[in-house]
Each structure stands twice: as structure tokens, then as C-alpha cells.
N, C-alpha and C positions, 0 to 999 in steps of 0.2 A: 323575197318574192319577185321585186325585179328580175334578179338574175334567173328563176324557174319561168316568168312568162317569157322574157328573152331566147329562152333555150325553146321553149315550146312553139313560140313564132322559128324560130331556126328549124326545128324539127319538121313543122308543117311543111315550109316552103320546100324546104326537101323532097318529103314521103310523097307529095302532090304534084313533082314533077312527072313530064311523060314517060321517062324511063323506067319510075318506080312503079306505074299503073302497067304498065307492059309486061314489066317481071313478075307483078302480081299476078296479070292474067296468063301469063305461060303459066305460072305453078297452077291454078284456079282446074286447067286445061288438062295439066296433068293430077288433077285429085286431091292437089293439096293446097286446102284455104288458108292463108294465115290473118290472122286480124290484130292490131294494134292499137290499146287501148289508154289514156291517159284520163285519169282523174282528178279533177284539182278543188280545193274548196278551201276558200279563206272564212273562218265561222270568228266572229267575236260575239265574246259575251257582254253586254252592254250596261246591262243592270244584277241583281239580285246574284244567287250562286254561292259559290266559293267566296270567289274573287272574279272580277273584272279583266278581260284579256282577252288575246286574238293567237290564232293556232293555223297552220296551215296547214292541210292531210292532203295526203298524195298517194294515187292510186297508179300502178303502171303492168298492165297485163297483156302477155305475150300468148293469143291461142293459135294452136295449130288444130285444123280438121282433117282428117284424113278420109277418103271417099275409096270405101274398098273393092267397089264395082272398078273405077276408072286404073286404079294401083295394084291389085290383084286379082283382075277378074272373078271378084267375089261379091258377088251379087248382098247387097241386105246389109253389109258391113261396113261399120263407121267407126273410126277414133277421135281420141279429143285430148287433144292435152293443154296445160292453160300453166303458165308461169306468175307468179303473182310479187311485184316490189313492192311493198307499202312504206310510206318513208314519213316524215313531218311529225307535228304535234298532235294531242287528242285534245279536243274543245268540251270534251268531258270534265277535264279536269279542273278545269275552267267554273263548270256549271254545275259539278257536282251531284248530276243527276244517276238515275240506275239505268235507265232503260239506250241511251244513246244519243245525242241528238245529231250525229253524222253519222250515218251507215257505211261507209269509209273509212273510218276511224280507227286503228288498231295499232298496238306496238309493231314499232319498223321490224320490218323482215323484207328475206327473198327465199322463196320456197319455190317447188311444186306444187302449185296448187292443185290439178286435178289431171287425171291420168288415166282413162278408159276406154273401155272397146264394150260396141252395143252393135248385137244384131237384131235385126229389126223382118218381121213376117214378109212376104211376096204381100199377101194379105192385106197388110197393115192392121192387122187386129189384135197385137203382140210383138212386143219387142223386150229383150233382156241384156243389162246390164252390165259391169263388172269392172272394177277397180276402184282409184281414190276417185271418190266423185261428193259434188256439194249438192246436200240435199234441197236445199230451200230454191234451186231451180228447177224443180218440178211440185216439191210438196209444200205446204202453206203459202200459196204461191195464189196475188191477182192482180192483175192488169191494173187495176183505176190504182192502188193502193203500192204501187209501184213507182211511183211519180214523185214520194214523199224522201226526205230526206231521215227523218226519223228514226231508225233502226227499228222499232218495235211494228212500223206497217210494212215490214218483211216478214219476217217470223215472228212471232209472238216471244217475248219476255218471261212467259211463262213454259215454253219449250228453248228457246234459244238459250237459257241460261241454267238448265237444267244440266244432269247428269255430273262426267268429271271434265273439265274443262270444255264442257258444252255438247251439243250434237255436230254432227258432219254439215257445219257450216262456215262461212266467213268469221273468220280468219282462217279457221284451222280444220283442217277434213279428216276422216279414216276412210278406210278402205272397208269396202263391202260388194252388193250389189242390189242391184233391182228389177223388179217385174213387173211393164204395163201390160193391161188387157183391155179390149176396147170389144164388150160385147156388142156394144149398138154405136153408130158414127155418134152420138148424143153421150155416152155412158162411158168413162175412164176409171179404169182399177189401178192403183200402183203398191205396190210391197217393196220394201227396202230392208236388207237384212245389213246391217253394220256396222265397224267397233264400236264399241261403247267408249274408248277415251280417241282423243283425235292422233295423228301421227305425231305432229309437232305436239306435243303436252306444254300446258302453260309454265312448265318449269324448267322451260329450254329444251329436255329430251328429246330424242329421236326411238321413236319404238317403232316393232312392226305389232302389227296382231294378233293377240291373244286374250286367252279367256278368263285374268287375272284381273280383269274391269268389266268381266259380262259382254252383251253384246243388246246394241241398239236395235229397236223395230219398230217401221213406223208403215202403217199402211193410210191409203185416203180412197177416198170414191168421189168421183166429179160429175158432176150429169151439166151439162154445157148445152150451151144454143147458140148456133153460128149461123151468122150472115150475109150470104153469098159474095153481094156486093163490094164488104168491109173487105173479105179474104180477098177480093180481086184490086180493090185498090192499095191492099199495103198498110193499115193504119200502123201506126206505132212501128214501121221499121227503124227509127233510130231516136234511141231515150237516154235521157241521161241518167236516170233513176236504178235502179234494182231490175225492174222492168223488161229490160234491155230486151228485144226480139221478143214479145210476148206474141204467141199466135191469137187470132184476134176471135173475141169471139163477143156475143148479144152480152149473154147469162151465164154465170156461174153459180153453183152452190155444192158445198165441199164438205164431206166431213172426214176428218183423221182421228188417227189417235196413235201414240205413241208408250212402247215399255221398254225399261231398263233389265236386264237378267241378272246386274249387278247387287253389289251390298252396299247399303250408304248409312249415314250417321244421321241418326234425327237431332235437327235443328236444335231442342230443349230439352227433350226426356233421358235422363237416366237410370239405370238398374239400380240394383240394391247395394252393390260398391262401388256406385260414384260413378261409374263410367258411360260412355253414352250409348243409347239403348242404338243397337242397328237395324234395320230393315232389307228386309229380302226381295228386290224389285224394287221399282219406280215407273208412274205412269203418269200419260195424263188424257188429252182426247182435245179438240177444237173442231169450229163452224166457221165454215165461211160463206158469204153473199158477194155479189159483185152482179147488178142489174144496169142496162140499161134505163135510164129515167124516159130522157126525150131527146129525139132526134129530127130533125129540121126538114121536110117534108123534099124542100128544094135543095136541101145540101143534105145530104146523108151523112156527109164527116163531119159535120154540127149539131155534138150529142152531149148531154148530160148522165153522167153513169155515177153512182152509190152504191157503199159497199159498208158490211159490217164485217166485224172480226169479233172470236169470242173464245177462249179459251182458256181451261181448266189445269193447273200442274198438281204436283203434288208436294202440299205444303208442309210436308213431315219433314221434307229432306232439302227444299228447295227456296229462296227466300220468297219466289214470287209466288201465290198461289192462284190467283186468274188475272186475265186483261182481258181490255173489251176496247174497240175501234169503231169508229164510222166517219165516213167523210165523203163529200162530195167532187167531181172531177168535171171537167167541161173541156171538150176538145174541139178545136176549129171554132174557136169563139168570135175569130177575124176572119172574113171572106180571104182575106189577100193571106193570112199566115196560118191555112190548117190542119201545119202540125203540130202547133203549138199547143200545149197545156196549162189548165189553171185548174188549180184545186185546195180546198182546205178539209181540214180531218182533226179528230181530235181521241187519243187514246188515253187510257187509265190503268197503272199494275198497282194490283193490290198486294200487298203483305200477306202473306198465310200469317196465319195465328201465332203456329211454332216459332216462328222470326220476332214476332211481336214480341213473345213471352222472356225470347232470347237479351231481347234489349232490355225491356224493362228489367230483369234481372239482373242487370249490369248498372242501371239504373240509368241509362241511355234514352231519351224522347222519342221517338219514332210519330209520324203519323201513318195512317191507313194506307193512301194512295199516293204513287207520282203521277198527273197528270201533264200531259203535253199536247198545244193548240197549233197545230200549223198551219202557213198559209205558201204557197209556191206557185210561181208564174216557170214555165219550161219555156224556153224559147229555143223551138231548133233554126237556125242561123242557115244550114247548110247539111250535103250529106257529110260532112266528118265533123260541125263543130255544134255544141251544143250550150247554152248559156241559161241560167236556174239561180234567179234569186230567191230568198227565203227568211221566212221570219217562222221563229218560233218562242214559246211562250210558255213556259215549263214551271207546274204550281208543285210547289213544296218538292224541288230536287232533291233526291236521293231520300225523300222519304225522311228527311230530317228538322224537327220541330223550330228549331233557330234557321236555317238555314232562308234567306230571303226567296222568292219566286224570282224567276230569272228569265230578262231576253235576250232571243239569241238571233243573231244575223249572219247571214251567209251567204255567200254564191259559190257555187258549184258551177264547173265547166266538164266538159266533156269530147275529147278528141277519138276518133273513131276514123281509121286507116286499114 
């Protein structure tokens, strides 16, 4: 750990000299953004779990933007490409939970993480899609609920761990596209059409796309309330969370739903020789909230915002069969610091039945729910550095009737170049 902050302080004093902001801003000048992103997070597990122990994850992402008006006199056109290192321990395995309790956290790789090109209306009442791209930055997607370290207050538990080695999200993506439509400045359509297993497959593999795993579809509808003010002062330009650039807005409330065109294996039931019955499809559908509470009459960046999360999978085929979220958020809680953040949340993934049935048969304990309590102070420090301690409080890990309830501790940092 020594030798990574050491590298980290060496990297900063670097990137942050004048000559490195200068070359940024030539490229900037010439249409091409690049940003540089470091994640770091020491989590121990303190009490209950597995076992007791400390894991360090590491996140290291290299994006480029490409602006096609300023690059090819192509007015509407944008690319994005996004390289992704993930290196270190999983504090998962530590805690023994399902749902995550570091959203960072994944087996080391270095990939491609996301590779696209979107043209976007004169308009702006439409823009369309197309390549590897990660769904959960546009869809299941809220600002207050972004702030969390949790893995389940991104995406749901009951979509993110669905299908075959998951949907087009973190860690691992497929290629597809997508379609926003924005009937009214208030009213957001989006449709995603994409593979059904991801590029990288959990089992090393390199595939391209085909129709031998189906194909993913998810659509949502978002009706939003934005306010003038917030969009003029910048809330939330730099976060350590999932979060990351969230356009800022009052109000949210979302509803999705996703299908697989795929064939999967139900969790418990078998046919009449023994084998396990299959199902043709997989679906599921989620709500989401995200309101302003209250906001501070003399300070307007001194707000309290709450959010629910709620969503349904399909628990023939899938362990989780709903989860449900809510938590409160407070930003500019200090005159002198506000960008900072404080929030606590607390979610719940249930078992579908068929998972139940699956254990008991085996003659395995299971209980009902994992639930997890968090609490997180963000502290933005500056524009590139970001510091997020965290406690979380995780009942019956992984759904396992022996396994003790577990705390877990952390700080997360965040460099941003």
C-alpha cells in the first residue's frame, strides 16, 4: 500500500505540472479530451463475514473523447473510448456477501472497456448510439444514490447479476446500441439493444457477437426536473462514487424494464428425465425515485435529496429475485466545503424462491435477505483529488444462515487528471 500511495503522490506531482495542463489543453483545442482516472480503496473487514481481513482494489481508467465537429467537421458527432486496469484484492471475499460491498471490486484485468460513436440531433431531441458501451451510465442510473460505495446502489442486484455473465456493465461490456429521445426538455426515452453475454465472458473468453446467447433489451423513461441555478453552478462536477459527472437535476423518477431473447436453466425444476427444465426468455422491470427533500433558502448548494430503488428479476433463472433501496444524501452540509457529501442508505436482495428451494435440496441454510447499512462522508479535497470514508454493515452475508453479520470499513480515494 505504501509503495501504491508513493506511486500516486509521484504520478500527481507530475500530471499537475504546467507542461502537462498545457498539452492537455492543446489536445482539448484540438477535439480530443483525454481524462485520467485512479481509484483506490483500502476496505477491511472488521467483524463477522468469512473471515476478518483487509484487500486493496484498484481502479485505473484511461478515456479518450473525441469531438467530431472540432476533428472532422462533423457537426452532432462524438466518440468515447475508455480503457479499464483493475488490479488488487476483492474485500468480497473477505465478507462473503452477494451483492458487493465495493463497486470497484473485480477480478484483475486490462481491457477495452468501452468503444463508441453517438450522433446526437441539431435538436437535441435524439441522439443514437453504437458500439461496446456500459449500460449503467445512462440506465438505472441516480445521482443522490451514486455517492455509495455498495455495488447494489448502481444497478440493482436483481438486473446486474442477471443473464450470462451479467448485463453490459462493470466489469464487463458487449456491444450493442442505443436510442435517446427527449420528447419534452422534462421527458427522456432510452432503448438499448445488446449482446446478451459480455465480450470478455467470465471464463476468460474473447467473443464477438452473436445470437448463440440471445440478445439483451432494456428500455427506461425518465421524466426529470431541473434547476436553473444548480445547472449553472456545476453541482457534482467531481465525485468519487459511480456518480461521476451526473447532469444535475431537482427530480427524478424512472421506470425500466429489461429482456433476455436467450435460453437459461431454471434454478430448481426439472423434466421428467432428470434434467433441468429451460426457459425461453428472461425478464425483469424496476422504479426509481430520486427527490429533492430540502434546500437551504440562502444557500441553494445546501440540499437534502432521497431516493428509492425497487426492482423485480426473474427468479426461475436468477438467484436474486427483487431488491429494494432508500437513503438519504446531504450536500453542502458545511458553508466553507460545498462539495462535499454525506449520506446514508440502506438496501435488501431477496432470494427468489427457485434459489431457495435449490439449497434446501442440497440441504444448505440459506436465509431470505442480504441486507446492507451504509453510512459515507465524500470529501472533495480539490479538482483532481477526492477522499470517501465509509462504514458499512452487512446482515446475514451472502445469504448464509451460520455466516456472522459483518463490518466493513473503508476509504476510497479518487484522482481525476
Amino acid at each position: 500500500l505504501r509503495n501504491v500511495m508513493a506511486g500516486a503522490d509521484f504520478f500527481c506531482s507530475h500530471a499537475l505540472s504546467h507542461g502537462f495542463n498545457e498539452q492537455k489543453a492543446n489536445l482539448i483545442r484540438e477535439g480530443v479530451t483525454p481524462t485520467l482516472l485512479y481509484d483506490g480503496s483500502i476496505a477491511s473487514d472488521t467483524a463477522g463475514g468469512t473471515r476478518t481481513g483487509t484487500a486493496y482494489v484498484g481502479n485505473l481508467r484511461l478515456q479518450l473523447v473525441l469531438d467530431g465537429k472540432q476533428l472532422f467537421r462533423a457537426p452532432g458527432w462524438t466518440g468515447f473510448f475508455q480503457v479499464l486496469s483493475i488490479h488488487g484484492g476483492q474485500p468480497s471475499n473477505f465478507v462473503g456477501d452477494a451483492q458487493g460491498v465495493n463497486s470497484y471490486s473485480a477480478k484483475s484485468a486490462l481491457r477495452l472497456y468501452e468503444a463508441w460513436g453517438q450522433y446526437s440531433s441539431p435538436n437535441g431531441r435524439w441522439s443514437f448510439l453504437a458500439g461496446r458501451y456500459d449500460l449503467s451510465s445512462e440506465f438505472y442510473r441516480l445521482a443522490s444514490s451514486g455517492v455509495f460505495l455498495n455495488s447494489s446502489f448502481g444497478t440493482g442486484p436483481e438486473f446486474s447479476q442477471s443473464g450470462i455473465g451479467g448485463p453490459s456493465i462493470f466489469p464487463d461490456t458487449s456491444i450493442g446500441a442505443r436510442v435517446t429521445y427527449k420528447p419534452t426538455p422534462s421527458i427522456l426515452i432510452r432503448t438499448a439493444i445488446m449482446d446478451g453475454a459480455p465480450v470478455n465472458r467470465t471464463d476468460g473468453e474473447t467473443r464477438f457477437p452473436g445470437q448463440d446467447k440471445g440478445l439483451l433489451l432494456v428500455s427506461e423513461i425518465a421524466f426529470l426536473t431541473r434547476s436553473e441555478s444548480e445547472d449553472a453552478r456545476g453541482i457534482a462536477k467531481y465525485r468519487v462514487g459511480r456518480g461521476a459527472n451526473f447532469p444535475a437535476y431537482e427530480d427524478k423518477v424512472a421506470l425500466g424494464a429489461w429482456h433476455y431473447t436467450g435460453t437459461f436453466r431454471d434454478l430448481n425444476l426439472v423434466g421428467i428425465n432428470g434434467t433441468p427444465i429451460r426457459h425461453e426468455g428472461s425478464s425483469g422491470a424496476y422504479v426509481l425515485v430520486d427527490r429533492t427533500l430540502f434546500r437551504a433558502a440562502a444557500n441553494p448548494g445546501s440540499r437534502v435529496s432521497g431516493f428509492l430503488q425497487y426492482g423485480i428479476g426473474d427468479g426461475r433463472v436468477n438467484r436474486i429475485g427483487s431488491y429494494m433501496a432508500a437513503g438519504l444524501v446531504t450536500s453542502g452540509l458545511f458553508s466553507n466545503r460545498p462539495d462535499d457529501e454525506f449520506g446514508i442508505a440502506i438496501n435488501s436482495a431477496r432470494n427468489g424462491s427457485r434459489y431457495i428451494n435449490s439449497q434446501v435440496a442440497m440441504t444448505v441454510p440459506v436465509t431470505r435477505t442480504e441486507t446492507a447499512i451504509e453510512a459515507t462522508y465524500l470529501a472533495q479535497v480539490n479538482s483532481w483529488l477526492a477522499v470517501q470514508p465509509d462504514i458499512q454493515y452487512v446482515v446475514h452475508p451472502g445469504t448464509t444462515a451460520a455466516r456472522a453479520n459483518a463490518t466493513v470499513l473503508q476509504i476510497h480515494f479518487q484522482l481525476m487528471l
